[in-house]
C-alpha positions in Angstrom: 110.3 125.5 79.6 111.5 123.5 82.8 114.6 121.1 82.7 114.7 118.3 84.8 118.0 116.3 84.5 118.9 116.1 80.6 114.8 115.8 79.9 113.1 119.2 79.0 109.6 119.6 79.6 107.8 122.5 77.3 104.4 123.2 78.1 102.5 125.5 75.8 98.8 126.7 75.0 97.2 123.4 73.1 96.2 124.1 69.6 93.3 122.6 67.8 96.1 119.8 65.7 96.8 118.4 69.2 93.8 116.7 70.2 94.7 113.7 68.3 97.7 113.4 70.6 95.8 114.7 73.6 92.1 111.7 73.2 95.2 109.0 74.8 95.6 110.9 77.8 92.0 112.0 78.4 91.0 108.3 78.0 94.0 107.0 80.1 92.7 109.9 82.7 88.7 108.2 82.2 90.0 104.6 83.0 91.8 105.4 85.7 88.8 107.7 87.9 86.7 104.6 87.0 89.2 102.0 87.7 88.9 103.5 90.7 85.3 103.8 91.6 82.5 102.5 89.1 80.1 105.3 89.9 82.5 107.6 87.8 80.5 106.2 84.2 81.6 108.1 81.5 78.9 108.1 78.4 78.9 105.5 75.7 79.5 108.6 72.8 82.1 110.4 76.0 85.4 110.3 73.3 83.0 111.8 70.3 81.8 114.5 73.0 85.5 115.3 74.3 86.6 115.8 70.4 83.9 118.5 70.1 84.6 119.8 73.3 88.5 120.2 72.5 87.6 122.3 69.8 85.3 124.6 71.7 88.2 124.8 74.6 91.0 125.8 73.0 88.7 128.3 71.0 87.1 129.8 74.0 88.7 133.2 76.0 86.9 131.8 79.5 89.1 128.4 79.1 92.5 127.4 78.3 94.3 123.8 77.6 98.0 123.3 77.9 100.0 120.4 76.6 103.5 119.2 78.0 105.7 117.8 75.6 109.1 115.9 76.2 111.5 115.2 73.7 108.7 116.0 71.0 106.2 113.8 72.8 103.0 115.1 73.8 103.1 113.4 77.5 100.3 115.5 79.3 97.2 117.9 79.3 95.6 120.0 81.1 92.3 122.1 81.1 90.9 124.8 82.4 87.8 127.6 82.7 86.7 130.5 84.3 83.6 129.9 86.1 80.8 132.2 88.0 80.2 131.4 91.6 77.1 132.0 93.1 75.8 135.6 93.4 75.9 135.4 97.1 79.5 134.6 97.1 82.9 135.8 96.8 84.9 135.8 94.7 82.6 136.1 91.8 84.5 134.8 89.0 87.1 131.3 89.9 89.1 129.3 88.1 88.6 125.7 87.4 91.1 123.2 86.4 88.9 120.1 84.9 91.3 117.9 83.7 95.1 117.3 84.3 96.7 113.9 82.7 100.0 112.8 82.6 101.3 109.6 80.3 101.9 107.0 82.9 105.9 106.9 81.2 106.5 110.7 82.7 104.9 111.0 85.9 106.6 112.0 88.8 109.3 114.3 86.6 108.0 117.6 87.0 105.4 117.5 84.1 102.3 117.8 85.8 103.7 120.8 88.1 104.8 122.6 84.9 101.1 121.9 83.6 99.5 123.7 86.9 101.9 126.1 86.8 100.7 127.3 83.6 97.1 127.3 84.1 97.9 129.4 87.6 99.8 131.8 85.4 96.8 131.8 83.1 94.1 132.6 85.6 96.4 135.1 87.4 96.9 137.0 84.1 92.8 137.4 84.0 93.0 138.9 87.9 91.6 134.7 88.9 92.7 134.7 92.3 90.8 131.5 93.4 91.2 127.8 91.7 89.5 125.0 92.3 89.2 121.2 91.2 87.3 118.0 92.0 89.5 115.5 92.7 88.4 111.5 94.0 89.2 110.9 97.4 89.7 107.5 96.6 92.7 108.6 94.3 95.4 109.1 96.7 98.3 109.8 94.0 95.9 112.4 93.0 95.2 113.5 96.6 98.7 113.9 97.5 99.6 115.6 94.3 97.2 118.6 94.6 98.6 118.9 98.4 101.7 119.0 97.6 101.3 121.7 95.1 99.5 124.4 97.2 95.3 123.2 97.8 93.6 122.1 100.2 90.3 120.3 100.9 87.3 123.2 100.9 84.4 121.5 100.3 83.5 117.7 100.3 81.0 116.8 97.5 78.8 113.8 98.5 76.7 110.8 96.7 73.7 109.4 97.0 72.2 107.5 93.7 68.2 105.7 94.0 68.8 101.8 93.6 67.0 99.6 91.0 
């Protein structure tokens, strides 16, 4: 648990009875990456597919969620996996953190550094020394964020789509 000024912020392994609780923040997190650039298109049937793929997550040993509650509000999510890099790569096995979300009413108090903080405790348990994340470098809040918490540009992923 971390305290920040009288409002405590637990963050603890999702269970399956959150998802309810956690579809607002994914879809809050989906408006916002396309708010911010229209080539991020999530699928027509994308809440229907995140539902089944809740279940799968906080069911699966190679992938852990955490939720973040404050004063018995759910107010942010996260998500992670254990991925396998490339055979001519090291290290083999990485972390990956694929979704973080934090209600827009408790940003900036702590809650999304007690959500990373989690997952790095997470992969460290499982000998994951490496973690990395996509994030849109048109989302600056996001950008400055995952700086100020420890990363650091790697790799820059680019996009080319055919016209009409």
């Amino acid at each position: 648990m971390m305290s920040r000024g009288s409002s405590a912020i637990r963050v603890r392994p999702a269970r399956a009875s959150d998802r309810e609780a956690v579809i607002p923040l994914w879809a809050e997190m989906m408006r916002v990456h396309h708010a911010l650039d229209p080539r991020f298109r999530p699928v027509p049937n994308a809440e229907r597919l995140f539902r089944e793929n809740y279940a799968r997550m906080v069911s699966d040993r190679n992938a852990c969620v955490f939720v973040a509650e404050r004063a018995a509000a759910l107010v942010g999510y996260t998500a992670g996996t254990i991925r396998v890099m490339h055979e001519l790569l090291e290290p083999r096995f990485v972390g990956y953190i694929t979704d973080i979300s934090v209600a827009p009413g408790a940003r900036r108090a702590g809650v999304g550094g007690a959500l990373v903080g989690a997952l790095k405790t997470w992969y460290r348990e499982r000998a994951i020394g490496v973690v990395l994340l996509r994030a849109s470098s048109l989302n600056s809040a996001s950008l400055g964020f995952w700086q100020a918490m420890g990363w650091s540009e790697h790799m820059r992923e680019m996009w080319y789509e055919e016209g009409p």
